[in-house]
CHARMM-style PDB file with segment names, atoms N, HN, CA, C and O in Angstrom:
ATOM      1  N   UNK     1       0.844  -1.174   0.000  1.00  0.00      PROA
ATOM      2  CA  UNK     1       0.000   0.000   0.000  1.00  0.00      PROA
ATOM      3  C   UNK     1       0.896   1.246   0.000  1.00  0.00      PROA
ATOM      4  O   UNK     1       2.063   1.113   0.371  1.00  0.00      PROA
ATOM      5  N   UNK     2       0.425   2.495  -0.402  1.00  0.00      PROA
ATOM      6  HN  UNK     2      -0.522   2.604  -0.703  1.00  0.00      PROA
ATOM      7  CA  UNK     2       1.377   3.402  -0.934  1.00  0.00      PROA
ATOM      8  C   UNK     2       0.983   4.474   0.574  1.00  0.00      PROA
ATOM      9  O   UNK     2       0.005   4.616   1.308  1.00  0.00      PROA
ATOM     10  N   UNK     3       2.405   5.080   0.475  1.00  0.00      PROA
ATOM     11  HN  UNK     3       3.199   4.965  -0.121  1.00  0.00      PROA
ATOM     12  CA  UNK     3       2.176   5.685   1.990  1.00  0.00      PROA
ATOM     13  C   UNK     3       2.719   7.264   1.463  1.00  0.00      PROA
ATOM     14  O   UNK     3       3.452   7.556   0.518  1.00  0.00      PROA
ATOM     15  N   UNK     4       1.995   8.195   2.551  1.00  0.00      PROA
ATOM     16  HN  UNK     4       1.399   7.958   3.319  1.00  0.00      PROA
ATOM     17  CA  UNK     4       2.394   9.366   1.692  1.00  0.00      PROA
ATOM     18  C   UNK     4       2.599  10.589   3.530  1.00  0.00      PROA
ATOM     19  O   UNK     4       2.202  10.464   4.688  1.00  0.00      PROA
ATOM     20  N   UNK     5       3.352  11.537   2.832  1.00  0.00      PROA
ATOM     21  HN  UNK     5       3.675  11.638   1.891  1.00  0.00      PROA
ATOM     22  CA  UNK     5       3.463  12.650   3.933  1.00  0.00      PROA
ATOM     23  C   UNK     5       3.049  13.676   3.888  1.00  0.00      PROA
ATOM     24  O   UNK     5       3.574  14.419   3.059  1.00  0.00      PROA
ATOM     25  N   UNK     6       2.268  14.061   4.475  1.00  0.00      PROA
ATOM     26  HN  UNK     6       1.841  13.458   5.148  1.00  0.00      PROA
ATOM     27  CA  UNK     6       1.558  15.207   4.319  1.00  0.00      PROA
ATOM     28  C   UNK     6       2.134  16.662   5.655  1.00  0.00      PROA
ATOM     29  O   UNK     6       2.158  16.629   6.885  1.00  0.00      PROA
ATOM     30  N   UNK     7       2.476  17.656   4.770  1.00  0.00      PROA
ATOM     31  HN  UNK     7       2.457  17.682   3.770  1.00  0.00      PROA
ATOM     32  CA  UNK     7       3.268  18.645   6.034  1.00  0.00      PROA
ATOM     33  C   UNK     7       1.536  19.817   6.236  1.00  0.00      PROA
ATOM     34  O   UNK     7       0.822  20.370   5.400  1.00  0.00      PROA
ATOM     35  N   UNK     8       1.501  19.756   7.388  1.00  0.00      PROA
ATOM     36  HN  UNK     8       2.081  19.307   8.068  1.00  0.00      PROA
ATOM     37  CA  UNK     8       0.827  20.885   7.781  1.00  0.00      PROA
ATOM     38  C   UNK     8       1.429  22.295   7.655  1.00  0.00      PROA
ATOM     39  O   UNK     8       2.444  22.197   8.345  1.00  0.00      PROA
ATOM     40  N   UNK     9       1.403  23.126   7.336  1.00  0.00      PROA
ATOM     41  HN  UNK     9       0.578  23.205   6.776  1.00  0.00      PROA
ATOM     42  CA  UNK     9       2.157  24.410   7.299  1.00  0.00      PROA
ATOM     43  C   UNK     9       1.421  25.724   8.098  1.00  0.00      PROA
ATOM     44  O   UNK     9       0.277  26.157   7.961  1.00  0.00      PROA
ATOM     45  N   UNK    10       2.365  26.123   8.858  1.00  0.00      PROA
ATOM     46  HN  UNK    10       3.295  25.771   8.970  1.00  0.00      PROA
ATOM     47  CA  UNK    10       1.229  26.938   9.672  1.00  0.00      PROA
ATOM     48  C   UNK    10       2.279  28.355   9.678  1.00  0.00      PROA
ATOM     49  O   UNK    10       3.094  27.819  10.430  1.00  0.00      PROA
ATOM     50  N   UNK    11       2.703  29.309   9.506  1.00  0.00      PROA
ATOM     51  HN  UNK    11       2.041  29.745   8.896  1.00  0.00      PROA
ATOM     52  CA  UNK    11       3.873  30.654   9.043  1.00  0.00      PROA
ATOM     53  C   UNK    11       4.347  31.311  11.077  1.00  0.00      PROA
ATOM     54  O   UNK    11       3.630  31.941  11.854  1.00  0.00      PROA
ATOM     55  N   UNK    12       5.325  30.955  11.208  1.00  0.00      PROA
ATOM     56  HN  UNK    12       5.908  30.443  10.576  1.00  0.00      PROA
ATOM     57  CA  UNK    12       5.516  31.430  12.341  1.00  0.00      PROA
ATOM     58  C   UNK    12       5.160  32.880  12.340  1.00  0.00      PROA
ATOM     59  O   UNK    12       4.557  32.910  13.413  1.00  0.00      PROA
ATOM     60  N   UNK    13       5.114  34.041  11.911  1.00  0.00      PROA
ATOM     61  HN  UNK    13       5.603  34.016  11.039  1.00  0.00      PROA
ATOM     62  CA  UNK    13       4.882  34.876  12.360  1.00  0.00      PROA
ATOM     63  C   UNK    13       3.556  34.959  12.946  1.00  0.00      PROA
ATOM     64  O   UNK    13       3.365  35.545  14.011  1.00  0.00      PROA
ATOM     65  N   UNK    14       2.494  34.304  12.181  1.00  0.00      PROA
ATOM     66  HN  UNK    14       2.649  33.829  11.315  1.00  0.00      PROA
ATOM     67  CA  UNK    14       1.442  34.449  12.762  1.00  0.00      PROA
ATOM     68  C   UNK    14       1.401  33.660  13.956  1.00  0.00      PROA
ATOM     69  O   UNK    14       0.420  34.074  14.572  1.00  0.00      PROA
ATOM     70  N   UNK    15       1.912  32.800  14.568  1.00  0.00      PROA
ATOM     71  HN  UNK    15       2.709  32.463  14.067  1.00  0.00      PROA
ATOM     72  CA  UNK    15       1.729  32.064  15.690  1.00  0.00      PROA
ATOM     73  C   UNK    15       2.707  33.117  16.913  1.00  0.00      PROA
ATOM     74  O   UNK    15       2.452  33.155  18.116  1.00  0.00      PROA
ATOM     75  N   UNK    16       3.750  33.841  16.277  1.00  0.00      PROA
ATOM     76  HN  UNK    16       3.957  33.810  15.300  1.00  0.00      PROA
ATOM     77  CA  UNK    16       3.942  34.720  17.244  1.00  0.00      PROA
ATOM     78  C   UNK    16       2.653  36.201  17.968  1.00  0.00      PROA
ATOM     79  O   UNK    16       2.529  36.774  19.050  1.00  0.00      PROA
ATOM     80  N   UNK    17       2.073  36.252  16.852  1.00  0.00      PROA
ATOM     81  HN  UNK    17       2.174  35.787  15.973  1.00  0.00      PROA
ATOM     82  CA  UNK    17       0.889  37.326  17.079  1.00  0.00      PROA
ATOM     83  C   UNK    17      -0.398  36.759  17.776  1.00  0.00      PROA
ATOM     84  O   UNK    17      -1.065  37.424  18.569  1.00  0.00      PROA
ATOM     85  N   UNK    18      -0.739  35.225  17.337  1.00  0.00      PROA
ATOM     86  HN  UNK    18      -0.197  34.686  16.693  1.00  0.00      PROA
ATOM     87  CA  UNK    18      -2.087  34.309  17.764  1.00  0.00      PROA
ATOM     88  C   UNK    18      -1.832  34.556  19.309  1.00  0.00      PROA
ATOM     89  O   UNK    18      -0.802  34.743  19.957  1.00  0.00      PROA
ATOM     90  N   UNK    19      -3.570  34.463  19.742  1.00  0.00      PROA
ATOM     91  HN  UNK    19      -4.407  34.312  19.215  1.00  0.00      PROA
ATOM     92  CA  UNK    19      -3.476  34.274  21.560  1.00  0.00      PROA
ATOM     93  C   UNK    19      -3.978  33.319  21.464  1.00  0.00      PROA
ATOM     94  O   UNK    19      -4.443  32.802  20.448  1.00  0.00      PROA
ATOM     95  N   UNK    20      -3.950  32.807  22.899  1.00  0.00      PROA
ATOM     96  HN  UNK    20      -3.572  33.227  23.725  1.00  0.00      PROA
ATOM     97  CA  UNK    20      -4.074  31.589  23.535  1.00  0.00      PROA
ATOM     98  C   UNK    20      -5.624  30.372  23.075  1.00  0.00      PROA
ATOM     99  O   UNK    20      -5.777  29.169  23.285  1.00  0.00      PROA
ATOM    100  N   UNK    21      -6.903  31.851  22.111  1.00  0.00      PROA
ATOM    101  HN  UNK    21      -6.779  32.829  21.940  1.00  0.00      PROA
ATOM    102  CA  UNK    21      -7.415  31.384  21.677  1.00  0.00      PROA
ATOM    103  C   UNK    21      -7.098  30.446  20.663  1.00  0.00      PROA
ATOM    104  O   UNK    21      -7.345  29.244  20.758  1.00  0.00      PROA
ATOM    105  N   UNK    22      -6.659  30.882  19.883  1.00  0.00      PROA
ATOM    106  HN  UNK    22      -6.458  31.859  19.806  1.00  0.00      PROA
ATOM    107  CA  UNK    22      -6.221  30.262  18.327  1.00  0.00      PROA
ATOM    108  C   UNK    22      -5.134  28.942  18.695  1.00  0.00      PROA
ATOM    109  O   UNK    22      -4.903  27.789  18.332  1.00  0.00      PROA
ATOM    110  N   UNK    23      -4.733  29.801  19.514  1.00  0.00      PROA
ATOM    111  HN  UNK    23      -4.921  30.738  19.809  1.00  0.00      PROA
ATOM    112  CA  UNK    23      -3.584  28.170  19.628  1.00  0.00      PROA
ATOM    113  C   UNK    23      -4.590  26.587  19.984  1.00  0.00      PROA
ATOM    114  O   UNK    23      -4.518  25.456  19.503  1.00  0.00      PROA
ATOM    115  N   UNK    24      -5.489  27.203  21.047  1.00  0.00      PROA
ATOM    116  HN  UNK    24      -5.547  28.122  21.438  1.00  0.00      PROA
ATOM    117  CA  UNK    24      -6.264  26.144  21.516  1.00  0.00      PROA
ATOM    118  C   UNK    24      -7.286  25.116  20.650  1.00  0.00      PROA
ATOM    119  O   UNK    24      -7.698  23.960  20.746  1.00  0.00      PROA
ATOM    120  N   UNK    25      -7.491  26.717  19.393  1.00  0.00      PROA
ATOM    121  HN  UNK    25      -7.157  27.656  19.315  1.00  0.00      PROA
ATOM    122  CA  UNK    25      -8.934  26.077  18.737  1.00  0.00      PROA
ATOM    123  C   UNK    25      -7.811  25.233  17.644  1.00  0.00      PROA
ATOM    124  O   UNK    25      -8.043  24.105  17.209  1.00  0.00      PROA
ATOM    125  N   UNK    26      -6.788  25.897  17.374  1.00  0.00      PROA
ATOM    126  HN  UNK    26      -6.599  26.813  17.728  1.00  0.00      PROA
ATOM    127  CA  UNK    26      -6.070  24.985  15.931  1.00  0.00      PROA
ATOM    128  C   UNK    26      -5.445  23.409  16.670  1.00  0.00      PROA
ATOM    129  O   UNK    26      -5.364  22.382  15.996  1.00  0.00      PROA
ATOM    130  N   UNK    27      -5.012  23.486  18.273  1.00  0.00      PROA
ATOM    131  HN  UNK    27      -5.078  24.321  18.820  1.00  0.00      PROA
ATOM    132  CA  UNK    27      -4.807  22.046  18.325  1.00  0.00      PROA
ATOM    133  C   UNK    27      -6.138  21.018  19.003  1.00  0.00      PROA
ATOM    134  O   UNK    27      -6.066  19.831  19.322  1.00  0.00      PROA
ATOM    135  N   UNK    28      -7.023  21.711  19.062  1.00  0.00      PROA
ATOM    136  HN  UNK    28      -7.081  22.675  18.803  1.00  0.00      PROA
ATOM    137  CA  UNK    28      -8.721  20.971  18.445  1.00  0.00      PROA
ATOM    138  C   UNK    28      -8.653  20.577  17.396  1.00  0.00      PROA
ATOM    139  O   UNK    28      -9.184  19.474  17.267  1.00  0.00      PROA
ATOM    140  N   UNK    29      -8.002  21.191  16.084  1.00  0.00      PROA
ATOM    141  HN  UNK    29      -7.571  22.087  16.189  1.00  0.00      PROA
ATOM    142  CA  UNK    29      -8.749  20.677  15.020  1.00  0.00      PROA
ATOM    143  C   UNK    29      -7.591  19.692  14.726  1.00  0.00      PROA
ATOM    144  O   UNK    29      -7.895  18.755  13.987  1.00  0.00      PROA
ATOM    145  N   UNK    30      -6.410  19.737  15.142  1.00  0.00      PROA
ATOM    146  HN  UNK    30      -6.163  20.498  15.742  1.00  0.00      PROA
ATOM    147  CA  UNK    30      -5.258  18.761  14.509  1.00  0.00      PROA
ATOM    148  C   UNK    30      -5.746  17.780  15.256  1.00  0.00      PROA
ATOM    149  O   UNK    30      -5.939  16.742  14.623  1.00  0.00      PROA
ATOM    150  N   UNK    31      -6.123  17.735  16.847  1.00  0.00      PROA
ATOM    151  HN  UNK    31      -5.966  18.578  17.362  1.00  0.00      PROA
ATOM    152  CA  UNK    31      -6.635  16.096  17.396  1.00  0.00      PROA
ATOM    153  C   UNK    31      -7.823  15.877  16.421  1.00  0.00      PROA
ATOM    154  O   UNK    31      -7.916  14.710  16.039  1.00  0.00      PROA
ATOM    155  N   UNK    32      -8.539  16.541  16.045  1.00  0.00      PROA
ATOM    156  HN  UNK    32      -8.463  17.489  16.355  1.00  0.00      PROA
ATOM    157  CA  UNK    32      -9.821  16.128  15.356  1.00  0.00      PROA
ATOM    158  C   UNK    32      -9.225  14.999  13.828  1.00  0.00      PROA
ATOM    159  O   UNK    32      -9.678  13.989  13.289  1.00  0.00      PROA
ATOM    160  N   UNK    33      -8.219  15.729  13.649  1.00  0.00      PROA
ATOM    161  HN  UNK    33      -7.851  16.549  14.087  1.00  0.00      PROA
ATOM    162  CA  UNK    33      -7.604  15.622  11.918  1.00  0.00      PROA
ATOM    163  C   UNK    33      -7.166  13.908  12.400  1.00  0.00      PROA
ATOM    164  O   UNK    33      -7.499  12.905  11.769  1.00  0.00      PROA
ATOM    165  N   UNK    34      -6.389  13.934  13.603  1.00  0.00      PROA
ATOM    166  HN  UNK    34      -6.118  14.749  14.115  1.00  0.00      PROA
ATOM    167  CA  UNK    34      -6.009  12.576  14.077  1.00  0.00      PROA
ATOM    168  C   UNK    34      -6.651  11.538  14.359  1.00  0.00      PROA
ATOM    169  O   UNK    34      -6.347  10.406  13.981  1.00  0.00      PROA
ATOM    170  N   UNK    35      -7.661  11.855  15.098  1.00  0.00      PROA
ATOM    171  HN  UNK    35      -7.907  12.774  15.405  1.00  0.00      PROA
ATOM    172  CA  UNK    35      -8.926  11.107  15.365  1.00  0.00      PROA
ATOM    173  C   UNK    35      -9.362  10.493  14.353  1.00  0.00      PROA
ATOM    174  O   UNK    35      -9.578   9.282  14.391  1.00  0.00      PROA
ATOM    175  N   UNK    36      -9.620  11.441  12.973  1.00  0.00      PROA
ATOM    176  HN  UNK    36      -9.444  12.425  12.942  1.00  0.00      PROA
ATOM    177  CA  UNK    36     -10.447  10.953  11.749  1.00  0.00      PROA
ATOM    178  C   UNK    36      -9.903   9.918  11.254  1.00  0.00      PROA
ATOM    179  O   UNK    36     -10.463   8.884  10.888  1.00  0.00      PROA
ATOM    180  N   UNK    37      -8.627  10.221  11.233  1.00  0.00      PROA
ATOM    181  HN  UNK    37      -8.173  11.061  11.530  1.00  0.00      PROA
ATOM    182  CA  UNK    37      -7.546   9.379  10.327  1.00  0.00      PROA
ATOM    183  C   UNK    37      -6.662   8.489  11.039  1.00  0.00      PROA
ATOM    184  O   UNK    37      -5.667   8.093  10.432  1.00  0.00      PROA
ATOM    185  N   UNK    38      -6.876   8.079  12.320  1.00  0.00      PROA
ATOM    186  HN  UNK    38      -7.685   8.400  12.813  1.00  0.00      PROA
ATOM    187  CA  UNK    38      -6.034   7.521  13.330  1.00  0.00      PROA
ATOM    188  C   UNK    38      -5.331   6.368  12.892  1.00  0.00      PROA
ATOM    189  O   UNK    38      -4.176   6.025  13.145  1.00  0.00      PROA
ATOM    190  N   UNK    39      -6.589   5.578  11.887  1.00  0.00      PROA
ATOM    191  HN  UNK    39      -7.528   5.856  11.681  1.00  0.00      PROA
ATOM    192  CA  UNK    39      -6.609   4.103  11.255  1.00  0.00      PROA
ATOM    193  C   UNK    39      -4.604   4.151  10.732  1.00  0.00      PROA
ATOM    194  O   UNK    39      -3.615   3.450  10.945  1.00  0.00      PROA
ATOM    195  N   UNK    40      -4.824   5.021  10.221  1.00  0.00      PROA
ATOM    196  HN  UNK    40      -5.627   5.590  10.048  1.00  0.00      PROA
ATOM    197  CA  UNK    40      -4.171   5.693   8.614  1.00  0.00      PROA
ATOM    198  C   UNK    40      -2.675   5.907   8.948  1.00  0.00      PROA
ATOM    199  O   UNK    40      -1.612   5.556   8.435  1.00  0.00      PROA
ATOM    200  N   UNK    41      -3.170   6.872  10.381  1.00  0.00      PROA
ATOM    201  HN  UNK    41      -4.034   7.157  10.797  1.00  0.00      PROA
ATOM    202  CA  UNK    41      -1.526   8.026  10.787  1.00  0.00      PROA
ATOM    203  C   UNK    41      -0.302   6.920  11.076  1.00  0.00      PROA
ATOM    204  O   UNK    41      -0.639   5.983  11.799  1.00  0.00      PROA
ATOM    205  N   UNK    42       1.185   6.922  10.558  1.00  0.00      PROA
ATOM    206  HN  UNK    42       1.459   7.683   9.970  1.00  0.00      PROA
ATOM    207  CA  UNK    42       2.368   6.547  11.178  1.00  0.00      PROA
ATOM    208  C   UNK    42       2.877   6.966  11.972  1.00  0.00      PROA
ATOM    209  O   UNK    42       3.739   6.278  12.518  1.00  0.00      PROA
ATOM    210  N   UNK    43       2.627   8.225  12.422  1.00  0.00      PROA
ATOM    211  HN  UNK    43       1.926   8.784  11.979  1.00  0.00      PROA
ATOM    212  CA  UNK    43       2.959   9.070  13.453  1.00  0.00      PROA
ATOM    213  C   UNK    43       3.018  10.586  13.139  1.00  0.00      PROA
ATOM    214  O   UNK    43       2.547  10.948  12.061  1.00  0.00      PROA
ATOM    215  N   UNK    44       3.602  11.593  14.056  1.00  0.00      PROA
ATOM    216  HN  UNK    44       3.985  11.299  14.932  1.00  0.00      PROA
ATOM    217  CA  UNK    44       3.191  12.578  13.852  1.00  0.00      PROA
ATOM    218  C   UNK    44       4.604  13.793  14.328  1.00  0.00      PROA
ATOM    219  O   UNK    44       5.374  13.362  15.187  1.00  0.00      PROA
ATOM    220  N   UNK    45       4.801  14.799  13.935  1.00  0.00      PROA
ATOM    221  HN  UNK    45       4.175  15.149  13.237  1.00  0.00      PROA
ATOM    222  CA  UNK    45       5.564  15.190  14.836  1.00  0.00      PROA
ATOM    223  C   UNK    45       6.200  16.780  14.200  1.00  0.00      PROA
ATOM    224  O   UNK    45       6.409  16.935  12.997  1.00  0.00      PROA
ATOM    225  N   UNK    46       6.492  18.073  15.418  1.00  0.00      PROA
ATOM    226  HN  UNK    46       6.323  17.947  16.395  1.00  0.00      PROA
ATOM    227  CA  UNK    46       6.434  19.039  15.108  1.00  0.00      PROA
ATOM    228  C   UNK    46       8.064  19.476  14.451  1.00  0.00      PROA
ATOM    229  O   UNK    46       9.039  18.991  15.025  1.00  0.00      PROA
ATOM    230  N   UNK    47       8.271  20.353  13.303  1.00  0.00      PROA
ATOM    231  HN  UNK    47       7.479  20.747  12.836  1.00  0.00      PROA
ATOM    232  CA  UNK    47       9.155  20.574  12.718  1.00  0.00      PROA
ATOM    233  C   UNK    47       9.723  22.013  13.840  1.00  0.00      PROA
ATOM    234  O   UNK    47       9.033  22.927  14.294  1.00  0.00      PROA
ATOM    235  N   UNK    48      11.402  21.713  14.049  1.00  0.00      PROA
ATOM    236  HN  UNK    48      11.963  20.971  13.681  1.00  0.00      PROA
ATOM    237  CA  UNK    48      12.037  23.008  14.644  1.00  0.00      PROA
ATOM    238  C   UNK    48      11.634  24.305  13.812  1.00  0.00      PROA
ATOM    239  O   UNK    48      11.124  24.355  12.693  1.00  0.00      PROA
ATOM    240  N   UNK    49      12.002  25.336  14.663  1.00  0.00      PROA
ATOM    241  HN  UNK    49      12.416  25.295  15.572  1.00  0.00      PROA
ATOM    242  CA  UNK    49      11.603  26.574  14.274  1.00  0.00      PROA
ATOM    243  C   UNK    49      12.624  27.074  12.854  1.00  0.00      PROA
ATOM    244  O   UNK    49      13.629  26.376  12.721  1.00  0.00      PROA
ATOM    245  N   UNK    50      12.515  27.740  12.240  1.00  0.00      PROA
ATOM    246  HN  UNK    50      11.699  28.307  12.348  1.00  0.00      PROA
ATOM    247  CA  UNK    50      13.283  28.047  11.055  1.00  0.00      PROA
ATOM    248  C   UNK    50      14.449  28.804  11.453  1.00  0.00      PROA
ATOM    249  O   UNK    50      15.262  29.141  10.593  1.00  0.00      PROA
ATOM    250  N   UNK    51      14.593  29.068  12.518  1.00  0.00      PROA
ATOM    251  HN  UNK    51      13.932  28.794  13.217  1.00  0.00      PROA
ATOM    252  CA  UNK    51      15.870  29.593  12.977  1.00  0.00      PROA
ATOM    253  C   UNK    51      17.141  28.557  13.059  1.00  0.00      PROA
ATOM    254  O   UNK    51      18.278  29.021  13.131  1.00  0.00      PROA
ATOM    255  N   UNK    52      16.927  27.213  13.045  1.00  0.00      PROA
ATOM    256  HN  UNK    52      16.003  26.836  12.986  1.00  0.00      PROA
ATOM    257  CA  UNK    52      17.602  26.557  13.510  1.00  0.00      PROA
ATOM    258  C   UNK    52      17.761  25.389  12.174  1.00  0.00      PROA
ATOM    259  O   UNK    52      18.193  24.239  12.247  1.00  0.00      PROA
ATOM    260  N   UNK    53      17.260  26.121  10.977  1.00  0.00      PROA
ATOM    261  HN  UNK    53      16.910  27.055  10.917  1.00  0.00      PROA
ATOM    262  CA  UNK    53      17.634  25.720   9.735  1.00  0.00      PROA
ATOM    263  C   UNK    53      19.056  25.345   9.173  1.00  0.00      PROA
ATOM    264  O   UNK    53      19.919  26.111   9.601  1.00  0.00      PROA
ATOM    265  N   UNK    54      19.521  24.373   8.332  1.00  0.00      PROA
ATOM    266  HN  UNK    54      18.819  23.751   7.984  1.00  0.00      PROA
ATOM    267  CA  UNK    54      20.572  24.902   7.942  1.00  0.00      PROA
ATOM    268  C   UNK    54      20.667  24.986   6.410  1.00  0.00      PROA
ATOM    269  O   UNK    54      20.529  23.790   6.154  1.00  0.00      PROA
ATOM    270  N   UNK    55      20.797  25.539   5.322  1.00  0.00      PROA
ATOM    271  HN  UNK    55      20.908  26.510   5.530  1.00  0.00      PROA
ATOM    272  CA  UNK    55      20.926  25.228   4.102  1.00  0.00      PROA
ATOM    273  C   UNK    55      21.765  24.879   3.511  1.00  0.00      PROA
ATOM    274  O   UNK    55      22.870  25.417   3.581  1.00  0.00      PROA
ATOM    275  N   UNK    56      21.363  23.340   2.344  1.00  0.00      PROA
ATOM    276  HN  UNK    56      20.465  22.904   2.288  1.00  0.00      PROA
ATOM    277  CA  UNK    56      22.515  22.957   1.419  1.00  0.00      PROA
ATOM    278  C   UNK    56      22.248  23.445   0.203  1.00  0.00      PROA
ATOM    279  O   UNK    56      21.143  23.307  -0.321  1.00  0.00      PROA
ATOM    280  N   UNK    57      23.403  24.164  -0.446  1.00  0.00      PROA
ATOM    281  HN  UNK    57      24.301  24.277  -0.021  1.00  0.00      PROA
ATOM    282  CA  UNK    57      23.121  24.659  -2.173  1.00  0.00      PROA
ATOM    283  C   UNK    57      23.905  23.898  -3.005  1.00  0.00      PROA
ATOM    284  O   UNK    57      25.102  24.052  -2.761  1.00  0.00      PROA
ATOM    285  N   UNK    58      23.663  23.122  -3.911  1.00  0.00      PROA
ATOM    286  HN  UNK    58      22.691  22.997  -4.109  1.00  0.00      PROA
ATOM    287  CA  UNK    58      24.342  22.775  -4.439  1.00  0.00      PROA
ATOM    288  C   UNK    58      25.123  23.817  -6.088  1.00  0.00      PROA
ATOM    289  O   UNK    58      24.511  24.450  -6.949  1.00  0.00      PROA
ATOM    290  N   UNK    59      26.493  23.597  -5.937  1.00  0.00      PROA
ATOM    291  HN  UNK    59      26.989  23.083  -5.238  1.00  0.00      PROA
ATOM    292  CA  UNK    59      26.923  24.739  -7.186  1.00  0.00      PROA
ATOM    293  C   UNK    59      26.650  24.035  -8.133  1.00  0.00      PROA
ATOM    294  OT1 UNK    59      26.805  24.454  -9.280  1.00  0.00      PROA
TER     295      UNK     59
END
């Protein structure tokens, strides 16, 4: 069976500005997203902040 990854994308700046509402109602809807699909999920897990990026370029 074919397995696939799906990235949630959410823009840090706005999570620096969101209050405590938004944070609460958006990790409602990600347990909800989990719940639906629980059968399905391999696991789950949050990406570091972009500060702590590093980039490869290739010449």
């Amino acid at each position: 069976m074919a397995q696939y990854a799906i990235l949630i994308y959410e823009g840090e700046p706005y999570w620096a500005d969101a209050g405590q509402e938004v944070f609460e109602r958006t990790l409602k809807e990600h347990a909800a997203f989990a719940e639906e699909y629980a059968g399905a999920l391999r696991g789950g897990s949050a990406l570091q902040p972009t500060r702590t990026a590093t980039s490869v370029r290739m010449a």
